[in-house]
PADRENDREN-858648 format. One record per residue (C-alpha): residue in three letters; x, y, z. Coordinates in steps of 0.1 Angstrom, whole numbers, plus 2048, in hexadecimal, padded with zeros to 3 digits. Each point is the difference from the previous one (the first is absolute). Example, Ala and Ser with C-alpha at 12.3 -4.5 7.8 and 13.67 -1.06 7.14 Angstrom:
code=ALA; c1=87B; c2=7D3; c3=84E;
code=SER; c1=80E; c2=822; c3=7F9;
END
This chain:
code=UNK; c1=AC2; c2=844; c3=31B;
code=UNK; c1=7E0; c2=801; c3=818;
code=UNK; c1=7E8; c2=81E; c3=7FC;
code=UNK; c1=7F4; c2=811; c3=81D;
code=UNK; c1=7DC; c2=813; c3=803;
code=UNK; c1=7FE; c2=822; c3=7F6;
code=UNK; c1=7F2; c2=809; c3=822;
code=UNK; c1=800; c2=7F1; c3=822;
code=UNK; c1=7EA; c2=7E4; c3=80C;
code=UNK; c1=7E3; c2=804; c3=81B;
code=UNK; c1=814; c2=7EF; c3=817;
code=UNK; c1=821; c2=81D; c3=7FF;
code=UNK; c1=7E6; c2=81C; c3=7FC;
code=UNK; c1=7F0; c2=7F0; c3=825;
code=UNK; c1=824; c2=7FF; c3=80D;
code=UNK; c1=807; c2=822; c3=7F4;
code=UNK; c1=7E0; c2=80E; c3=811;
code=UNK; c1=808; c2=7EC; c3=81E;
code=UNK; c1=825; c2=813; c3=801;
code=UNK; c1=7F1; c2=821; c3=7FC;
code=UNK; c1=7E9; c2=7FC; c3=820;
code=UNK; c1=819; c2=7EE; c3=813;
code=UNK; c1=81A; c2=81C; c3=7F9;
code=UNK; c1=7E7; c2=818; c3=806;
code=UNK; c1=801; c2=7F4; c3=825;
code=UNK; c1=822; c2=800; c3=802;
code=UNK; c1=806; c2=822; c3=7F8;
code=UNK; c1=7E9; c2=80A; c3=81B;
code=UNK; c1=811; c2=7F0; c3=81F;
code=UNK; c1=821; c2=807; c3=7F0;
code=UNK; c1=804; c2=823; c3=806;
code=UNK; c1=817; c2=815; c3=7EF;
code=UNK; c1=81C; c2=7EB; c3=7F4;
code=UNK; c1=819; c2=813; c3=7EE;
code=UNK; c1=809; c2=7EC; c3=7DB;
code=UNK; c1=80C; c2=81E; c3=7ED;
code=UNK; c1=820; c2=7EC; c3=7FD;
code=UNK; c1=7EC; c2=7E4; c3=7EC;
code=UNK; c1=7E8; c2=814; c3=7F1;
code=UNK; c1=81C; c2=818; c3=7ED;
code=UNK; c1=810; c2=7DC; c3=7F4;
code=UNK; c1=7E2; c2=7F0; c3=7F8;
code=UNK; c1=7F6; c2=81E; c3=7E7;
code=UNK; c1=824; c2=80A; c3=7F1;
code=UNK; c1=7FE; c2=7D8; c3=7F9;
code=UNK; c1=7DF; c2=804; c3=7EE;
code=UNK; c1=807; c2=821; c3=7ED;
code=UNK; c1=81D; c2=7EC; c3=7F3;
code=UNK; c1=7F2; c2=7E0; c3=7F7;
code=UNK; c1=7E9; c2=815; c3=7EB;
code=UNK; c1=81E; c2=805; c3=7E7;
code=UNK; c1=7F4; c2=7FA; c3=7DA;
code=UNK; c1=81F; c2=803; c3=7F0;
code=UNK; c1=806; c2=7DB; c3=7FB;
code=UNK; c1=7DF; c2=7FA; c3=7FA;
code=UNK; c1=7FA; c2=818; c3=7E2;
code=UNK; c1=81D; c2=7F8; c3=7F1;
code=UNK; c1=7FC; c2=7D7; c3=800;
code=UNK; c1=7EF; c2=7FE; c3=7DF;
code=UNK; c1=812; c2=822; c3=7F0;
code=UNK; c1=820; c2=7F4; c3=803;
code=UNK; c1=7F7; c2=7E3; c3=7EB;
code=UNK; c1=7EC; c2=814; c3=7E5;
code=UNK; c1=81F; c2=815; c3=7FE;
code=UNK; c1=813; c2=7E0; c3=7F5;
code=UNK; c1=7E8; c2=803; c3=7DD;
code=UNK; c1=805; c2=823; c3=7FB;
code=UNK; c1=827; c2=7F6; c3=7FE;
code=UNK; c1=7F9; c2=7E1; c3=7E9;
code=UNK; c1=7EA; c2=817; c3=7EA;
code=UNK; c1=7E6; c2=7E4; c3=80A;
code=UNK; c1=7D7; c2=7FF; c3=806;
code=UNK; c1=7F8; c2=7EB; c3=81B;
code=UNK; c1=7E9; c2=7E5; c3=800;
code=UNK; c1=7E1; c2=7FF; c3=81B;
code=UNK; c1=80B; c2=7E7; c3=815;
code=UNK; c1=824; c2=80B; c3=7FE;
code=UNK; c1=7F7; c2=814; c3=821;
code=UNK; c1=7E7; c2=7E8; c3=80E;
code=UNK; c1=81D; c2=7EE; c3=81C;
code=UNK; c1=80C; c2=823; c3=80A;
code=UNK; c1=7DC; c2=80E; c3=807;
code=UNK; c1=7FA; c2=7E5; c3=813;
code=UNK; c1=824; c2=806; c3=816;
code=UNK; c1=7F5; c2=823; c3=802;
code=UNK; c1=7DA; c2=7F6; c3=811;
code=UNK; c1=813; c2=7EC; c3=815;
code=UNK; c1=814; c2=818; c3=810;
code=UNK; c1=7EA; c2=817; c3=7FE;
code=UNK; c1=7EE; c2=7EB; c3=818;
code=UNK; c1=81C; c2=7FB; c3=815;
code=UNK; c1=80A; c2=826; c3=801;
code=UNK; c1=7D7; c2=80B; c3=807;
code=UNK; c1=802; c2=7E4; c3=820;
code=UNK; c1=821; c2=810; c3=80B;
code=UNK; c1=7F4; c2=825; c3=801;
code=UNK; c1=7E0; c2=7FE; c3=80F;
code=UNK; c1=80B; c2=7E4; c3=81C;
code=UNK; c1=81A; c2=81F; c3=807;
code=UNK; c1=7E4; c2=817; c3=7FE;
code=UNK; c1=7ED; c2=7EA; c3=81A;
code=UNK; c1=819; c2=7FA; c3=816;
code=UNK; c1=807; c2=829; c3=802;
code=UNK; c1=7DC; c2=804; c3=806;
code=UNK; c1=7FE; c2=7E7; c3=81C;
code=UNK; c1=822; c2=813; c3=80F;
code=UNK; c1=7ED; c2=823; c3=7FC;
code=UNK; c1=7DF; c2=7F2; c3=812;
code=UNK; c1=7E9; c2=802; c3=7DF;
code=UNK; c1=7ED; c2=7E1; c3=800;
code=UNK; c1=7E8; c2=80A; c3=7E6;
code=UNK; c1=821; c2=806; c3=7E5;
code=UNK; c1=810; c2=7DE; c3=811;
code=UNK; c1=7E1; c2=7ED; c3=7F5;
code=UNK; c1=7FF; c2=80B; c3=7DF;
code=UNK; c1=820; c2=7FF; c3=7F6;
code=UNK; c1=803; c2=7DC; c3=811;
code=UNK; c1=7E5; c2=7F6; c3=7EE;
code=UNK; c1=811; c2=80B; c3=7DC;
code=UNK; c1=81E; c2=7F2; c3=80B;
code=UNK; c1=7EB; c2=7E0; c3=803;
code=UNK; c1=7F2; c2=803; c3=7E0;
code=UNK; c1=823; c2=807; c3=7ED;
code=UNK; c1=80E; c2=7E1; c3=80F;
code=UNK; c1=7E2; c2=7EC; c3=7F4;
code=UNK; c1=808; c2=805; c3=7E0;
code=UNK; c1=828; c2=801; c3=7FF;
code=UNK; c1=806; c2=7DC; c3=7EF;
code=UNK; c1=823; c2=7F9; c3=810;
code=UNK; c1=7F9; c2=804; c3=824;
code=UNK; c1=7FB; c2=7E0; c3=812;
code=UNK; c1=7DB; c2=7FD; c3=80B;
code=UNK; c1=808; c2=7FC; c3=821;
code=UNK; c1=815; c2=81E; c3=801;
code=UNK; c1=7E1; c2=814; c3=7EF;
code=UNK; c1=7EB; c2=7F1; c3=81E;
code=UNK; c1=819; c2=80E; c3=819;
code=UNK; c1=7F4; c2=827; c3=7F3;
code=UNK; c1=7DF; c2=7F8; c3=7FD;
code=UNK; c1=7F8; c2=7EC; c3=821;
code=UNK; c1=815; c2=817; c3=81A;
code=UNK; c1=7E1; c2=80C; c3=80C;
code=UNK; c1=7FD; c2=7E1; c3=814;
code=UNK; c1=819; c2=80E; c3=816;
code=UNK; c1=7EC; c2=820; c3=80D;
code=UNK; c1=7E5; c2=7EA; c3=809;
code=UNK; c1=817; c2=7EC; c3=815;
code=UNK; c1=812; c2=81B; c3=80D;
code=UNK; c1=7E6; c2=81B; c3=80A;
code=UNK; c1=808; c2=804; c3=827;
code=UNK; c1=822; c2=800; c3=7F9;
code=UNK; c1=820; c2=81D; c3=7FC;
code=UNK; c1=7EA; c2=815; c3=7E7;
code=UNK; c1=80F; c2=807; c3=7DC;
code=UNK; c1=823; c2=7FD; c3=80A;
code=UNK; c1=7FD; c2=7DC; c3=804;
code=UNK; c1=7E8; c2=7FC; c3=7E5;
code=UNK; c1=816; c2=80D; c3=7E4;
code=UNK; c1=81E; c2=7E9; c3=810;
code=UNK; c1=7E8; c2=7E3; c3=7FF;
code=UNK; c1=7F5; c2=80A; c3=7D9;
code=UNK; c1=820; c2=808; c3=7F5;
code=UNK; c1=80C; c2=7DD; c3=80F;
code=UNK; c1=7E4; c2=7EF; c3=7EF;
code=UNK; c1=806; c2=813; c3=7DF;
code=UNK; c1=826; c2=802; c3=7FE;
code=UNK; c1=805; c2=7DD; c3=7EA;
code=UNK; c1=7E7; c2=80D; c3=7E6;
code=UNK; c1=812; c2=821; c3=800;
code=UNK; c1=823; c2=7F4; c3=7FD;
code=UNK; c1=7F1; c2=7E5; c3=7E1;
code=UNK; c1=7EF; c2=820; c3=7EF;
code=UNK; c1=820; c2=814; c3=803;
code=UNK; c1=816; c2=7E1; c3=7F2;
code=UNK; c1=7E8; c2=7FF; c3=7DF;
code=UNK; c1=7FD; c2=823; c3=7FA;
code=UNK; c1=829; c2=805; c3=800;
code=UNK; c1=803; c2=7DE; c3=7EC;
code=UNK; c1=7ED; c2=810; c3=7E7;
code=UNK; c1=816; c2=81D; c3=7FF;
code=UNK; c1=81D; c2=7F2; c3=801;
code=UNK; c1=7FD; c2=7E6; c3=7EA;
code=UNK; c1=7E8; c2=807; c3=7E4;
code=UNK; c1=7FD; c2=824; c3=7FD;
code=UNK; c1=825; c2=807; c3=805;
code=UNK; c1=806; c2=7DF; c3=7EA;
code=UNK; c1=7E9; c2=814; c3=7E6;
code=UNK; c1=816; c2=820; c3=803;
code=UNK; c1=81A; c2=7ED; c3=7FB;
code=UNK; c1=7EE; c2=7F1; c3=7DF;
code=UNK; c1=7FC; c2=828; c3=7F7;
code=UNK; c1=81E; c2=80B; c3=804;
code=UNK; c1=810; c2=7E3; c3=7E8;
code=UNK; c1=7E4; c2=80A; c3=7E6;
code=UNK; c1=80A; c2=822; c3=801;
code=UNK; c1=820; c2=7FC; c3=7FC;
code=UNK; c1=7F9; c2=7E7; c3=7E2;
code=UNK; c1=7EB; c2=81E; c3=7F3;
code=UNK; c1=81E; c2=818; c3=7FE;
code=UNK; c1=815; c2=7E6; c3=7F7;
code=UNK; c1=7EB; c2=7FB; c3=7DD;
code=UNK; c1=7FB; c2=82A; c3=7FD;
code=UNK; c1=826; c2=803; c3=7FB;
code=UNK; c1=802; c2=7E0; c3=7E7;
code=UNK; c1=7EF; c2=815; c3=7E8;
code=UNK; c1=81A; c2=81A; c3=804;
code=UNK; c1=7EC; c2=81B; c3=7F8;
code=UNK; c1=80C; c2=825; c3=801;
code=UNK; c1=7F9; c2=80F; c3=828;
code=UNK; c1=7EB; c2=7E1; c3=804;
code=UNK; c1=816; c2=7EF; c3=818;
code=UNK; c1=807; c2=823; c3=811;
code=UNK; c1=7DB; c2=802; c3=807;
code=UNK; c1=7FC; c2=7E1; c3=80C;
code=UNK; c1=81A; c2=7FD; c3=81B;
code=UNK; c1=7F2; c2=822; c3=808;
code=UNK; c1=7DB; c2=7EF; c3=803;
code=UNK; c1=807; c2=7DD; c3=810;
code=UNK; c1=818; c2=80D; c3=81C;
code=UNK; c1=7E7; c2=813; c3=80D;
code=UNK; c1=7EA; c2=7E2; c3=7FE;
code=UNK; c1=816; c2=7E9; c3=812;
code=UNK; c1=806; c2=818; c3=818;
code=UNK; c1=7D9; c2=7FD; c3=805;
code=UNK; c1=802; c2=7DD; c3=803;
code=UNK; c1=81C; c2=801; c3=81B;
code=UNK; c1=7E9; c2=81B; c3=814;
code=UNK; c1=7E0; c2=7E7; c3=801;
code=UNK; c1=81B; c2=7E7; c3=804;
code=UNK; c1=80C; c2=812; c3=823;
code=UNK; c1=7DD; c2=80C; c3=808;
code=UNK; c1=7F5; c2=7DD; c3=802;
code=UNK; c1=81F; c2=7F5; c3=814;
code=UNK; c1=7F5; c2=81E; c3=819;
code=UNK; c1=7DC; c2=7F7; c3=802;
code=UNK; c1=80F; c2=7D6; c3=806;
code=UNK; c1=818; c2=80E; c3=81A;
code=UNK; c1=7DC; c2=812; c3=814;
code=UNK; c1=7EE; c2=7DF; c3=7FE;
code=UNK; c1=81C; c2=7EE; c3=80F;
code=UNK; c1=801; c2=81E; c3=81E;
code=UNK; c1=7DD; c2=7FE; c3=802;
code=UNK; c1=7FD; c2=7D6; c3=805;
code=UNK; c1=81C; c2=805; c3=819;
code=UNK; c1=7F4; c2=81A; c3=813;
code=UNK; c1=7DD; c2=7EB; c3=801;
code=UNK; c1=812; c2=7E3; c3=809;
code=UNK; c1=813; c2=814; c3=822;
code=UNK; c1=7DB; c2=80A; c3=808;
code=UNK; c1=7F3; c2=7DB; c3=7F9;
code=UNK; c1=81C; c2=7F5; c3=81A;
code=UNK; c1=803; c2=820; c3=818;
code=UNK; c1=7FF; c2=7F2; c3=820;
code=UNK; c1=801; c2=826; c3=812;
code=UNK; c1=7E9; c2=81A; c3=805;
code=UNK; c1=7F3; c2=811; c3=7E0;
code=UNK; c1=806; c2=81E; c3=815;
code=UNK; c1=824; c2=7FE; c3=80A;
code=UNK; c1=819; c2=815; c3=7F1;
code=UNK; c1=812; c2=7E7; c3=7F3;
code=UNK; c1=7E4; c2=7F4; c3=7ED;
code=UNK; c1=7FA; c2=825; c3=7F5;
code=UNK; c1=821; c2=808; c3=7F2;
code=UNK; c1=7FF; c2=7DF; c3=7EA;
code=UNK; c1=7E2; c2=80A; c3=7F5;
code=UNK; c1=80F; c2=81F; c3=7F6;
code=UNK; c1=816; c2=7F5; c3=7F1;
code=UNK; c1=7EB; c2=7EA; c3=7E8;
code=UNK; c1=7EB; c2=81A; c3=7F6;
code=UNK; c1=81B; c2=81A; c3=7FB;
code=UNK; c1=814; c2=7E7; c3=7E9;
code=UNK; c1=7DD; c2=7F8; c3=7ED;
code=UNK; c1=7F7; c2=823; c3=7FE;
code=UNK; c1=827; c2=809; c3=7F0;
code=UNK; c1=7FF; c2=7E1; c3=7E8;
code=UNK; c1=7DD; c2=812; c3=7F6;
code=UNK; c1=80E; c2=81C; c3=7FC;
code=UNK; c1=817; c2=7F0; c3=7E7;
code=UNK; c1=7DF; c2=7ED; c3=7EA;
code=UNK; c1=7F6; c2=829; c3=7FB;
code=UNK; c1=823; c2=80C; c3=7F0;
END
């Protein structure tokens, strides 16, 4: 596994500079290009993204296992997990503030585009499993602006980044639900058998209202591990909406402005903004 810098080199910060004055010339001959469409997906997307349900509960779920095997865990016993967990976090942080970005550029704030850029940059530096090319994709789009500067304004600046930044996005979306739905649900499952191995021994010893108690205990435990259980199906089901929908703008052939192209977007970020809905209950 390959360690990445914990902050950008020279040469990204240049490029990221040299995006920020080339998009600020775009914006000027552009006019007033309306991107509500995209700017509504791009920050239901990264309100989303932001989710730390799967996150916090990466390591609990596995100190839990302990508590049910009346056990003390050694320090290293949590050392691979922590290590998962930095790792999507990573992942996640790149996710929400490229979403952030993108909604900025949409919106016409190029001072909260190049920041957020800019920390998207920085969180893909340091997320281990992306493919260094792929990292170089988010923090190298600048390029583009400079290139671009007497063209179609933001609208064809944000197809052009989103086309340049789409196979980085779909690989970051891929890791982050392999985690959940491998190890972490994998490590529910591993809860729910200890738990059930837990009641299992409680009613062995056959102790007066003991095994009464416990049922009454454990099913509402399992039942909380069947509720993170669906929350992080819900939150898998958003990422796979959200890569999609990036993937329609990555290929959109149209006008960002068409009505077409406005309903789908719609749609998107009405069916992100219900399955968020669904993380709060």
């Amino acid at each position: 596994m390959k360690s990445h810098p914990d902050s950008l080199p020279p040469q990204a910060i240049a490029r990221a500079l040299g995006f920020c004055v080339g998009l600020s010339l775009l914006v000027l001959e552009s006019g007033c290009v309306n991107l509500s469409a995209v700017r509504d997906f791009a920050q239901e997307a990264s309100t989303l993204s932001a989710h730390r349900g799967v996150s916090d509960d990466l390591i609990a779920t596995k100190e839990r296992l302990y508590v049910y095997a009346q056990r003390e865990p050694k320090p290293d016993d949590f050392k691979e997990v922590k290590i998962e967990q930095q790792e999507f976090d990573h992942e996640q942080q790149t996710l929400v503030k490229y979403m952030a970005s993108l909604a900025s550029l949409a919106d016409n704030d190029v001072s909260s585009f190049e920041k957020e850029f800019a920390q998207a940059g920085n969180a893909a530096s340091k997320a281990n499993l992306l493919d260094a090319n792929k990292v170089s994709a988010l923090t190298s789009a600048g390029d583009l602006a400079a290139r671009l500067a007497t063209d179609y304004g933001r609208e064809r600046k944000i197809r052009e980044l989103v086309g340049r930044t789409d196979p980085a996005i779909q690989d970051l979306i891929s890791k982050l639900l392999g985690l959940i739905r491998g190890s972490y649900m994998a490590s529910l499952d591993t809860e729910k058998q200890g738990a059930e191995e837990f009641i299992r021994e409680a009613k062995s010893e056959k102790i007066e209202g003991l095994s009464r108690l416990t049922d009454l205990v454990m099913r509402d435990h399992l039942l909380l591990i069947e509720a993170r259980r669906d929350s992080a199906e819900t939150y898998a089901k958003a990422l796979e909406r959200i890569a999609r929908a990036h993937g329609d703008l990555a290929g959109h052939l149209g006008d960002f402005t068409t009505k077409e192209f406005i309903a789908q977007m719609k749609e998107y970020s009405d069916s992100i903004k219900d399955l968020r809905s669904q993380l709060k209950n």
